[in-house]
C-alpha positions as CSV (number, residue, x, y, z in Angstrom):
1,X,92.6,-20.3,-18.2
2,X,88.7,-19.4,-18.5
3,X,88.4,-20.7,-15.1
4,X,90.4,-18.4,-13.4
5,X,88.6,-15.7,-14.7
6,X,85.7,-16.3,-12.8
7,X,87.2,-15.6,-9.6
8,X,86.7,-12.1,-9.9
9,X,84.2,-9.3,-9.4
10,X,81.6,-10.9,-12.4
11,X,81.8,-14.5,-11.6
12,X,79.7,-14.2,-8.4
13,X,76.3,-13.1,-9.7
14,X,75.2,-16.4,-10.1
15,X,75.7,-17.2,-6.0
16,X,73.6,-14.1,-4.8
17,X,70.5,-14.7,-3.1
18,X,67.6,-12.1,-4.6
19,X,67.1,-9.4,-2.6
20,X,64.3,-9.1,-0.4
21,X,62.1,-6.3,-0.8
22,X,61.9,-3.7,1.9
23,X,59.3,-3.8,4.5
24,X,57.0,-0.9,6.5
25,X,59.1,2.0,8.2
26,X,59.4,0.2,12.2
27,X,57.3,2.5,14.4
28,X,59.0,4.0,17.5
29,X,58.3,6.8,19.7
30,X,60.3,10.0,19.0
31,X,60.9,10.9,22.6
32,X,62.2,7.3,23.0
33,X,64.3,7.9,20.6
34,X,65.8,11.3,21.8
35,X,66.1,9.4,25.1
36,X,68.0,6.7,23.2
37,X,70.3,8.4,21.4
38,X,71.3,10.9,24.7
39,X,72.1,7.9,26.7
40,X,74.5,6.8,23.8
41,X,75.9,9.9,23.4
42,X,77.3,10.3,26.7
43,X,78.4,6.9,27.2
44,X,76.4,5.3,29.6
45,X,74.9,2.8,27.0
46,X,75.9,1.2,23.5
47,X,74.0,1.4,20.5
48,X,73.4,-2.2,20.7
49,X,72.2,-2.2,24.3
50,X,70.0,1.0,23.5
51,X,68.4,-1.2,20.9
52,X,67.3,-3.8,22.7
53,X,66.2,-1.5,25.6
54,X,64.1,1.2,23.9
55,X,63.0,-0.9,20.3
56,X,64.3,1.4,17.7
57,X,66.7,-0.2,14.9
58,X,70.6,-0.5,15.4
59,X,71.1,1.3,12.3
60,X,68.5,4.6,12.9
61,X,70.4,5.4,16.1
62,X,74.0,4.5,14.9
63,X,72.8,6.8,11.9
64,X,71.1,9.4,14.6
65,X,74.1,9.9,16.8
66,X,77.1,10.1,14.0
67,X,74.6,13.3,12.6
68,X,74.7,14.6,16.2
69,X,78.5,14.2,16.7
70,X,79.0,15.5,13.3
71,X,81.1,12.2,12.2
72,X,78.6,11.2,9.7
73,X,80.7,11.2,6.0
74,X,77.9,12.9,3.6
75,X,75.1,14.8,6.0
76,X,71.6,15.2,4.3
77,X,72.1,18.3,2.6
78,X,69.7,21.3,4.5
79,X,67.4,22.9,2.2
């Protein structure tokens, strides 16, 4: 029936919120970060606790140290 048809991949349009437009770039010191990002690398502090600790976003140093340990899928291409 046409009802079952909306289950699928189309049908759920209508339910998304908008998207909410991106805001500023977060400002965080550099040599914060490189201290971050060395303490997650060897182990003595999780992404999220690094976070928290030294104020730079979850996903910049989870991003930061999968380039480092080279487990990142597609690296930004060097030019």
């Amino acid at each position: 029936s046409q009802e079952d048809s909306e289950d699928g991949v189309g049908g759920r349009d209508k339910d998304k919120q908008p998207r909410k437009k991106r805001g500023r770039y977060r400002q965080y010191d550099h040599d914060l970060l490189e201290e971050a990002i060395t303490m997650v690398m060897a182990g003595r502090m999780s992404v999220s606790k690094a976070q928290g600790v030294y104020g730079i976003p979850h996903s910049t140093l989870e991003y930061k140290v999968k380039e480092r340990t080279g487990t990142l899928k597609n690296p930004p291409k060097k030019k």
